[in-house]
C-alpha positions as CSV (number, residue, x, y, z in Angstrom):
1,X,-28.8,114.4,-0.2
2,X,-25.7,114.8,-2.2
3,X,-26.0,116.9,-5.2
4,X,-24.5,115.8,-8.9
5,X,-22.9,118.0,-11.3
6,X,-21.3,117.7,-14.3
7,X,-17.8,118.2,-15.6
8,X,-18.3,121.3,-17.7
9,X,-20.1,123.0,-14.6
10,X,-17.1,121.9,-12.2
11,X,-14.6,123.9,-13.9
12,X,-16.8,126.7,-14.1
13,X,-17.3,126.6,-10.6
14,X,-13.0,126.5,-10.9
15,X,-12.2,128.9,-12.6
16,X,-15.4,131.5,-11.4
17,X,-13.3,130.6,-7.6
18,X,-10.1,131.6,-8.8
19,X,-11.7,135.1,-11.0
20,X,-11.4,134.1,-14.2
21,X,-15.0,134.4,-14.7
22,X,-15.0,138.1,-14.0
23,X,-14.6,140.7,-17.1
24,X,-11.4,142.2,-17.3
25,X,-10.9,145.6,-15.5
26,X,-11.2,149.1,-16.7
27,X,-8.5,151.8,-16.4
28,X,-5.3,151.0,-14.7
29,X,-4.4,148.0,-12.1
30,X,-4.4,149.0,-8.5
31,X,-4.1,148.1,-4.6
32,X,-7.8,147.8,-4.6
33,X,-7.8,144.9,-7.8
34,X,-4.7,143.7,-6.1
35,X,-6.7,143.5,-3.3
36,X,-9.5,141.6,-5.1
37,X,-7.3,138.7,-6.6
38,X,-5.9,138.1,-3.0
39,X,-9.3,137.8,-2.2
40,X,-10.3,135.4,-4.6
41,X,-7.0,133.5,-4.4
42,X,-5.7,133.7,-1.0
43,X,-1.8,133.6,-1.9
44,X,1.1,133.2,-4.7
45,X,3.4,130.9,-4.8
46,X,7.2,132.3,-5.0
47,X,9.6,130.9,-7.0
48,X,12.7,131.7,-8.6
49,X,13.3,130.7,-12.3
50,X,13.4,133.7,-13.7
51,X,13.7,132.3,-17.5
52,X,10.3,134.6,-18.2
53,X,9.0,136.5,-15.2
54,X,9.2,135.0,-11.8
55,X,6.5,133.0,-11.3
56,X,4.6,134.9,-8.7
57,X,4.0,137.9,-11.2
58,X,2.4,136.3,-13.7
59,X,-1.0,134.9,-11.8
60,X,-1.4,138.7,-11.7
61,X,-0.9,139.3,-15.6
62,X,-3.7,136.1,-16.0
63,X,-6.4,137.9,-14.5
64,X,-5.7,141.3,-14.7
65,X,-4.1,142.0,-17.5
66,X,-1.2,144.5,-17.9
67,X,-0.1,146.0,-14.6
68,X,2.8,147.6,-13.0
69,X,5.1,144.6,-11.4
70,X,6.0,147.7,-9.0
71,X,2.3,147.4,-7.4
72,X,2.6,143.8,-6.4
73,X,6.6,144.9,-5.5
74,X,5.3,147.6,-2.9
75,X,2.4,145.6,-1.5
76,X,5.1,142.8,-0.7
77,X,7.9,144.9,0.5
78,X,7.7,148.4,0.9
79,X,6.6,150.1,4.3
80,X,2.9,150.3,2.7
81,X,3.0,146.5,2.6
82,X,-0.6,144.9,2.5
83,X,1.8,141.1,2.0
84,X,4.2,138.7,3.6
85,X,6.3,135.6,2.8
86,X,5.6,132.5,5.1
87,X,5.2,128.8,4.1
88,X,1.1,129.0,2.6
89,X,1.7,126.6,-0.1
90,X,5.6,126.6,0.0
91,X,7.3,129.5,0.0
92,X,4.3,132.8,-1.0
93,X,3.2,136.0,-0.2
94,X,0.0,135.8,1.7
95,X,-1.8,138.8,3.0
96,X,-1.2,140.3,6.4
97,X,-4.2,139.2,8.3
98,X,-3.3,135.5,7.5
99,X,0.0,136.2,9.6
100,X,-2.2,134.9,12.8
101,X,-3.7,131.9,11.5
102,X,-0.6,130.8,10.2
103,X,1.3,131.5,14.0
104,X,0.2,127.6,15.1
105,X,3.1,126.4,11.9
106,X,5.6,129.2,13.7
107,X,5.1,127.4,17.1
108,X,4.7,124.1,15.4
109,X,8.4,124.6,13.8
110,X,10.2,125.8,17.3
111,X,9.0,122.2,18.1
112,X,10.8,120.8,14.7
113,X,7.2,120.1,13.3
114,X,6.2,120.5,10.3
115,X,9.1,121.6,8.6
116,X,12.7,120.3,6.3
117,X,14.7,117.7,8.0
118,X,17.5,120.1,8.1
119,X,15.3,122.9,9.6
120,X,14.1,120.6,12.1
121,X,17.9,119.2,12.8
122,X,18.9,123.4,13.6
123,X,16.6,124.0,15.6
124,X,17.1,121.1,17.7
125,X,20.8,121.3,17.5
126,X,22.3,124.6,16.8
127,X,20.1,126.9,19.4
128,X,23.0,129.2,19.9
129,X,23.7,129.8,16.1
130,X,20.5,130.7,15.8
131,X,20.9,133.3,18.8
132,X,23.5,134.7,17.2
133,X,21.9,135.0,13.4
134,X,18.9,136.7,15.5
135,X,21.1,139.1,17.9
136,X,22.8,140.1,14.8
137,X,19.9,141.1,13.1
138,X,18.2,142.7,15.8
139,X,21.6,145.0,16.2
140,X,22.6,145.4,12.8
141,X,19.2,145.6,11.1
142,X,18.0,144.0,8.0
143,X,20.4,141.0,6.2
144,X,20.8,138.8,3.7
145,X,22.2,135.2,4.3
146,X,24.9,136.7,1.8
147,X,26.0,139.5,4.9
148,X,27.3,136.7,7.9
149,X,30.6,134.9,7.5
150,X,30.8,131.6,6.3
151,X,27.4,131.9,4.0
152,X,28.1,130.2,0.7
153,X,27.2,126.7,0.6
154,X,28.5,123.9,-1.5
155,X,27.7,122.5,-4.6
156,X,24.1,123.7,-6.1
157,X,21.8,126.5,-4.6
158,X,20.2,124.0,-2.7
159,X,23.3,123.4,-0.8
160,X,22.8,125.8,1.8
161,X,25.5,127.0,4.6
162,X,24.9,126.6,8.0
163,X,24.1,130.4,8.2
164,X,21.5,129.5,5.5
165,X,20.0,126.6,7.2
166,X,19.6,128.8,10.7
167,X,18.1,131.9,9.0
168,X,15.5,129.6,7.5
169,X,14.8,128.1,10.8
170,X,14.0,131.3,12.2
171,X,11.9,132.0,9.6
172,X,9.7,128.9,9.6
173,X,9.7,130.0,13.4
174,X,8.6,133.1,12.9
175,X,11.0,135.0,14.3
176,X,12.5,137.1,11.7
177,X,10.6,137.3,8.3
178,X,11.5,139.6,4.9
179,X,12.1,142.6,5.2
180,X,12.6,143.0,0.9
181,X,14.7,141.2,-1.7
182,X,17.8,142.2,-3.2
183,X,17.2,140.8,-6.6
184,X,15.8,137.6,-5.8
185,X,17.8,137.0,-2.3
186,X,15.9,137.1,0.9
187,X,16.8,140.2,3.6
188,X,15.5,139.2,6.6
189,X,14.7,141.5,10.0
190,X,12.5,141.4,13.0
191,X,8.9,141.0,12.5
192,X,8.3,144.4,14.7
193,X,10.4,146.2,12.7
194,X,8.5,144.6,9.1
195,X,5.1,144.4,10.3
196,X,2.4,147.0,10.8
197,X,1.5,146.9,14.9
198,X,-2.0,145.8,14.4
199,X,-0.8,142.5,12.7
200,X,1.4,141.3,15.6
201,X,-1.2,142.7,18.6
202,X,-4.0,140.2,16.6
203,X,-5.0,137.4,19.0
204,X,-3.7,134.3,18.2
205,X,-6.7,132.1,17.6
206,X,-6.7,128.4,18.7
207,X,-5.1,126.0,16.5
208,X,-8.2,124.7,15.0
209,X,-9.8,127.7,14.4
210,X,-7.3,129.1,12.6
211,X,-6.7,126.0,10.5
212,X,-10.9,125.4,9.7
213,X,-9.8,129.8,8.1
214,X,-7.6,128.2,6.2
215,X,-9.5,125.5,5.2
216,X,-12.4,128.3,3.8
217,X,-10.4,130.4,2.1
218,X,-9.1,127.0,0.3
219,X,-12.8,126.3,-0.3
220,X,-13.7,129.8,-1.7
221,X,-10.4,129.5,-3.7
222,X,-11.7,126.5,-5.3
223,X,-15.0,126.4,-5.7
224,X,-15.3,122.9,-5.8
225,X,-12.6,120.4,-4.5
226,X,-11.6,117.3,-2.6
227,X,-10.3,116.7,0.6
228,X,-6.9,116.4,-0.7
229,X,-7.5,119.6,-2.4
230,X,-8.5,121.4,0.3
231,X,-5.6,120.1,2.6
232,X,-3.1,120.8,-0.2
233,X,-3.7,124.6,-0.7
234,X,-2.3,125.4,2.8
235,X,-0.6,122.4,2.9
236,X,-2.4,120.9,6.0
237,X,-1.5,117.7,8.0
238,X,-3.8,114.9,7.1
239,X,-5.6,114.2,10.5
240,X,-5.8,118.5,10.7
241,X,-8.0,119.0,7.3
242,X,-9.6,116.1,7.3
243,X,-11.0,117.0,10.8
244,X,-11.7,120.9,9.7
245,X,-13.2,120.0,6.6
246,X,-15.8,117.6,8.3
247,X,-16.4,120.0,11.1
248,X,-17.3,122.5,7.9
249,X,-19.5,120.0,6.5
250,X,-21.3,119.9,9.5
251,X,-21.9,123.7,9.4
252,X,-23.2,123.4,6.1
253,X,-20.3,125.9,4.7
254,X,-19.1,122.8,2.3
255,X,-21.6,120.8,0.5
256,X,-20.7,117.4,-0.8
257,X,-21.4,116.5,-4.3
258,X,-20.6,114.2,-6.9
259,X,-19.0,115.4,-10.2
260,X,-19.8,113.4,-13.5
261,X,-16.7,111.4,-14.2
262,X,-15.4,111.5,-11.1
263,X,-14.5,108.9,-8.6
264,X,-15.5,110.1,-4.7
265,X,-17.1,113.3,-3.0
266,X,-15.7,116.9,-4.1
267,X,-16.9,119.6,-1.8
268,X,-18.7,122.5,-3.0
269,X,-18.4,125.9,-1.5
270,X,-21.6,127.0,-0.1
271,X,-21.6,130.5,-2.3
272,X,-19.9,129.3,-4.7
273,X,-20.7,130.8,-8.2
274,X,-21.6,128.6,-11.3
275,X,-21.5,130.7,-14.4
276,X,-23.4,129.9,-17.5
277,X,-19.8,130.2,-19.7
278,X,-16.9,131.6,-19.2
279,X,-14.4,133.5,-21.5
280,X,-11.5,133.5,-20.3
281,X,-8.3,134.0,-22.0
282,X,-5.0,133.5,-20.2
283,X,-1.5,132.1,-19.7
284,X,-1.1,130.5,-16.6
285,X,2.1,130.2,-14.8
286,X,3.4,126.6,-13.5
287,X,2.5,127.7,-9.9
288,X,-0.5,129.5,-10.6
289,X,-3.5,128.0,-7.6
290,X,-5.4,126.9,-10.5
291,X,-3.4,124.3,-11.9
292,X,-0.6,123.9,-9.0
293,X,-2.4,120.3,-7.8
294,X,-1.9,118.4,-11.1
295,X,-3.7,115.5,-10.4
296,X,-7.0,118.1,-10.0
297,X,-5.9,120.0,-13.3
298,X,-6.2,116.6,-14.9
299,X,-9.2,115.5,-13.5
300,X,-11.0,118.8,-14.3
301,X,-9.7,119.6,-17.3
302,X,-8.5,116.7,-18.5
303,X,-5.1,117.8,-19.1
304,X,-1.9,116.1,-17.9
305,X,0.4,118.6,-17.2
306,X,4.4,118.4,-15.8
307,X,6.7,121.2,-15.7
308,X,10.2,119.5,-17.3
309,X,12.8,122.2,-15.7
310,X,14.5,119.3,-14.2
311,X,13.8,116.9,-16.9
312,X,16.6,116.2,-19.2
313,X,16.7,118.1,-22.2
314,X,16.6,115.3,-24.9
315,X,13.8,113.4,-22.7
316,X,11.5,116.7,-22.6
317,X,8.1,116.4,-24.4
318,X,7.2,120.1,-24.5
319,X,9.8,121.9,-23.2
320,X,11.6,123.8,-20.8
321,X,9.3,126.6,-18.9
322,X,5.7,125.6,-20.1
323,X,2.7,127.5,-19.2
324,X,-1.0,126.2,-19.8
325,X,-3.4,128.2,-21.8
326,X,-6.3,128.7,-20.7
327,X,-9.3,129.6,-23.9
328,X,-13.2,129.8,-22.4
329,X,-13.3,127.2,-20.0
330,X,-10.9,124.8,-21.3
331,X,-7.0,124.3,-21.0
332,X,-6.3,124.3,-25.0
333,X,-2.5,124.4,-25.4
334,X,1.1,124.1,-23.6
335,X,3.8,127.3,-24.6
336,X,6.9,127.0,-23.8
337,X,7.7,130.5,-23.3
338,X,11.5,132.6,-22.8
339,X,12.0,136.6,-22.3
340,X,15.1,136.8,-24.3
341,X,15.7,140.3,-21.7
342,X,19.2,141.3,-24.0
343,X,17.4,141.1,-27.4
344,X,13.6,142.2,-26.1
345,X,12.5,139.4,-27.8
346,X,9.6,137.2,-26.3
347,X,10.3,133.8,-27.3
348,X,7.9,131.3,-28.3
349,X,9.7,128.0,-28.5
350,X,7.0,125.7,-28.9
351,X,3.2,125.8,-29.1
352,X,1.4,122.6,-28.8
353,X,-1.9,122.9,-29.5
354,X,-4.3,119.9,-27.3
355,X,-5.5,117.1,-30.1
356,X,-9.8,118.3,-29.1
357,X,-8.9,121.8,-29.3
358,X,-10.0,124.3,-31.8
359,X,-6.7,124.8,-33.4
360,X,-7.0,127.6,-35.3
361,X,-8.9,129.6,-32.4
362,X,-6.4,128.6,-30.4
363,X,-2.9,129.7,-32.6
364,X,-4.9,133.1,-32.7
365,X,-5.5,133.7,-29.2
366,X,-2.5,132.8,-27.9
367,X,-0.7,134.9,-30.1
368,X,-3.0,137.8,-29.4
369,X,-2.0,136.8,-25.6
370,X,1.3,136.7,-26.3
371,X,1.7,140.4,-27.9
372,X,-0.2,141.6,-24.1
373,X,2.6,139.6,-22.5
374,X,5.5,141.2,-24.8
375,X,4.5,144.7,-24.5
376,X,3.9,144.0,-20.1
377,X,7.3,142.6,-20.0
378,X,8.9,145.0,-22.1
379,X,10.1,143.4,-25.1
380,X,9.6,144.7,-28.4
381,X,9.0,141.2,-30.6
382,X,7.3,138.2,-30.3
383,X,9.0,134.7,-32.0
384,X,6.3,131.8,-32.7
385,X,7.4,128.9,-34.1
386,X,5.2,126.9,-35.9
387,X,2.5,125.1,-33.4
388,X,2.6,121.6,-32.9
């Protein structure tokens, strides 16, 4: 018998999944919160505008608060590493015991599966450059695509050389992987030298096994979720999640319901938690799992959101580097936010306030937010325009 919910007790069930049901922490941020958020969320999503914080620091600022960007630095790359970068949901840190269920997309991409056309293409057609990127690292130690000959590309960053184009291939195949960044650049080595022994003598589980993980730790993640959301989070195949979600169905681990307002089945997580309120407060990045699927952001919490980096500038509605805010159990405003580094200034171009919201609420908590996110990052002053 399928079970009905309504709206307001979905995005509970949301945003209990992804911790932002839980009260903020006492005393200072460490490996063992760290530990909890990875937990809860199962991975961040890397990427590299840099206009305010890169993107996969600040899903730690939303439910943590103010914390050391050093922690989530050594757990990724330091020798103490509890993380690693692999395609989760493009590029992310994930934590180490995920490195085996995610060894079927290695094998998958030596095949030129699952992976970039121009991945696929070198590792089809240029098995000796990739030899020769992977001898070189295994002699020399850890590189950068920025150390071989012949590494600049042509016209934007995503015109990559040849050298960048095999040392991603051997990444999606698993066999180098980061050792750390330099600034923002990848520095790839061997995964024996990177990874602690325990990770890489780990079994390798069956394809479908290891995917129907994936698929719980998307399901826990959530909360509550369609099949599409479920696939998405790891980005799955079709065919792949569609058969792991049913076979989870089966086992009574994901319970269909219905959702008031909602066209087809969502899938609840069998322990999932459904909170009389919530209270959260929080700026969410572009890429943060709770609002990365758009079409489920809008669905949930009725709020169409777009991130208009690559939209013109005189054709943008809200502005450049937008992050949602998040008040209670609503998404109550857009602020398009800039850490002016040179003039410590935290830059509040715009704040657009959503027409049902609470406005003045809202203008005060997300400046009191905003003062957190200033004195985290550094700066010294916060600049809010007047809300719109």
């Amino acid at each position: 018998m399928t079970r009905d919910l309504s709206l307001a007790q979905a995005r509970r069930i949301a945003l209990a999944a992804q911790g932002f049901a839980d009260p903020p922490p006492r005393g200072a941020v460490d490996r063992r919160l760290l530990r909890r958020v990875f937990g809860r969320i199962g991975l961040l999503q890397i990427d590299s505008v840099n206009v305010l914080v890169r993107s996969h620091y600040l899903p730690l600022f939303s439910r943590l608060g103010s914390y050391a960007p050093e922690l989530l630095e050594r757990a990724a790359w330091s020798r103490d590493r509890m993380l690693f970068e692999y395609w989760g949901h493009e590029a992310s840190l994930l934590p180490l015991d995920l490195q085996p269920l995610l060894r079927w997309r290695m094998e998958r991409a030596r095949a030129g599966l699952g992976t970039w056309g121009r991945i696929a293409r070198a590792v089809a057609d240029e098995p000796q450059l990739l030899e020769r990127l992977r001898a070189a690292i295994a002699d020399r130690g850890p590189l950068a695509a920025s150390a071989f000959d012949g590494a600049r590309g042509t016209g934007s960053w995503w015109g990559w050389s040849d050298v960048k184009v095999g040392l991603e291939a051997l990444f999606w195949c698993g066999e180098i992987t980061t050792a750390y960044r330099q600034g923002f650049e990848r520095v790839y080595d061997l995964p024996e030298r990177v990874l602690p022994s325990e990770v890489l003598a780990a079994p390798t589980p069956p394809v479908e096994d290891a995917q129907r993980e994936l698929v719980r730790i998307a399901a826990r993640a959530h909360g509550i979720a369609s099949e599409r959301n479920l696939r998405d989070y790891f980005r799955l195949d079709v065919a792949d999640a569609r058969a792991r979600v049913a076979e989870l169905t089966e086992a009574g681990e994901l319970v269909p319901v219905r959702v008031e307002g909602l066209r087809g089945t969502r899938h609840l997580w069998h322990d999932a938690r459904i909170p009389r309120s919530v209270a959260a407060r929080a700026l969410l990045s572009p890429f943060d799992s709770l609002v990365w699927e758009r079409a489920r952001t809008r669905e949930l919490f009725g709020f169409d959101y777009r991130l208009e980096i690559y939209t013109p500038q005189h054709k943008r509605v809200h502005g450049y580097y937008v992050l949602p805010f998040l008040l209670g159990d609503r998404l109550v405003a857009r602020v398009d936010l800039k850490h002016d580094r040179q003039a410590r200034i935290l830059r509040a171009h715009a704040v657009h306030v959503e027409p049902k919201a609470p406005r003045a609420d809202v203008i005060l908590a997300v400046r009191e937010q905003l003062e957190r996110m200033a004195t985290w990052l550094g700066a010294e002053t916060v600049s809010v325009p007047k809300t719109k």
